[in-house]
C-alpha positions as CSV (number, residue, x, y, z in Angstrom):
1,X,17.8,46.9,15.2
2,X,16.4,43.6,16.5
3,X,19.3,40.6,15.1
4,X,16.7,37.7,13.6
5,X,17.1,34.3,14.5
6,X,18.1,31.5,12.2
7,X,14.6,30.0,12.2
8,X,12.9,33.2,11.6
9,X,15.2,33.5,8.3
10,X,13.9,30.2,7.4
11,X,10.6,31.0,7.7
12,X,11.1,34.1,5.9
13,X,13.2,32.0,2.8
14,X,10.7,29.3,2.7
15,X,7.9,31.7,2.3
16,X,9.5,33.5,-0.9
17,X,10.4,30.3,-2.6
18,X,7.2,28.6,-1.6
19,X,4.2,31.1,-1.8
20,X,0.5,30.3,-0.2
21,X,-1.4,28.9,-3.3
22,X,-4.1,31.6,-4.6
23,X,-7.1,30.7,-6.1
24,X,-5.7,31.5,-9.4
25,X,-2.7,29.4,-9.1
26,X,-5.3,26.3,-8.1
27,X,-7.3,26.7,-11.7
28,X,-3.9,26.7,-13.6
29,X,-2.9,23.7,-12.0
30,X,-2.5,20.3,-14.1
31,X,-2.3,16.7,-13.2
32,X,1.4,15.9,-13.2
33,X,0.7,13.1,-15.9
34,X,-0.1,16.2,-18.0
35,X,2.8,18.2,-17.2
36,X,5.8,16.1,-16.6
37,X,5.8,14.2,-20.5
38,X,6.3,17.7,-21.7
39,X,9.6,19.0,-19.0
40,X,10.9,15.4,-19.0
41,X,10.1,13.5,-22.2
42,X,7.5,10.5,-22.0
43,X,10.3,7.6,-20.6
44,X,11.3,9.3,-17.9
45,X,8.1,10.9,-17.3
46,X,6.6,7.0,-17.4
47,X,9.2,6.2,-15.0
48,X,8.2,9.1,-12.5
49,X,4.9,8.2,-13.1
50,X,5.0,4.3,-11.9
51,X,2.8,3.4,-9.6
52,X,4.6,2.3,-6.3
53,X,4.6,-1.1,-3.9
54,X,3.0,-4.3,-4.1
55,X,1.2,-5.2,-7.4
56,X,-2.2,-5.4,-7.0
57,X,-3.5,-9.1,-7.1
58,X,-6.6,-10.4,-8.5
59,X,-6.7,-12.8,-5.4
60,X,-5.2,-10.8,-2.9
61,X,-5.3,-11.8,0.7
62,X,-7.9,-10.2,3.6
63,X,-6.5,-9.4,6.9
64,X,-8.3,-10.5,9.8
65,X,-7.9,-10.9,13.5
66,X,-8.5,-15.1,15.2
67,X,-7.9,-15.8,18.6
68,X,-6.6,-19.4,19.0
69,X,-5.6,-20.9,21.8
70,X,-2.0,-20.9,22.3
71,X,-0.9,-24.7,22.0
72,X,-3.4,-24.7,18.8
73,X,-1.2,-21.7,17.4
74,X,2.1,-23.0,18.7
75,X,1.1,-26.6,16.6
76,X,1.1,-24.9,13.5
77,X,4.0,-22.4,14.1
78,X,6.0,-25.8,14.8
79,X,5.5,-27.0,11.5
80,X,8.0,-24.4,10.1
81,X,7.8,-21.6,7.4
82,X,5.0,-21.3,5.6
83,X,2.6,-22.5,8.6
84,X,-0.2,-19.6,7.7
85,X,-0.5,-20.6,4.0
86,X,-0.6,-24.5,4.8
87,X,-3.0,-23.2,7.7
88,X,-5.5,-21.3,4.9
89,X,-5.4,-24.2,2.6
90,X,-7.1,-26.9,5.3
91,X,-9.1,-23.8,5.6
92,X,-10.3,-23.9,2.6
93,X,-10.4,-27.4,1.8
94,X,-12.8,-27.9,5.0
95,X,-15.3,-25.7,3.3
């Protein structure tokens, strides 16, 4: 008999404990703010739950792509941190 390899086994386990979805399975299927409140409890659930990242902003930034000429860019990057925020308020002001 033909000895399997250590991937094939893997395949094999992987398989068993993670079965193609049926169509079936798909309809039973509920959002997980549904299902975890009720295995978990609702705080830790909540926690699970929390949106991840950044908060949103109500005046969040755009990003866009300027070409400047160098010694124009280098000018502002000599001015020190902040350099793009003080660069966006005269900006703004010359609108």
């Amino acid at each position: 008999m033909k000895k399997q390899s250590q991937k094939q086994a893997k395949t094999k386990k992987s398989r068993r404990d993670n079965p193609e979805w049926t169509a079936a399975m798909i309809a039973q299927a509920r959002p997980a703010g549904e299902v975890l409140p009720k295995i978990f409890g609702a705080r830790t659930a909540a926690a699970m739950l929390k949106p991840r990242g950044r908060p949103k902003s109500p005046d969040a930034k755009v990003a866009i792509s300027l070409r400047l000429p160098p010694d124009t860019l280098a000018r502002w990057k000599a001015t020190g941190p902040g350099w793009q925020t003080r660069m966006a308020d005269v900006l703004r002001e010359s609108l």
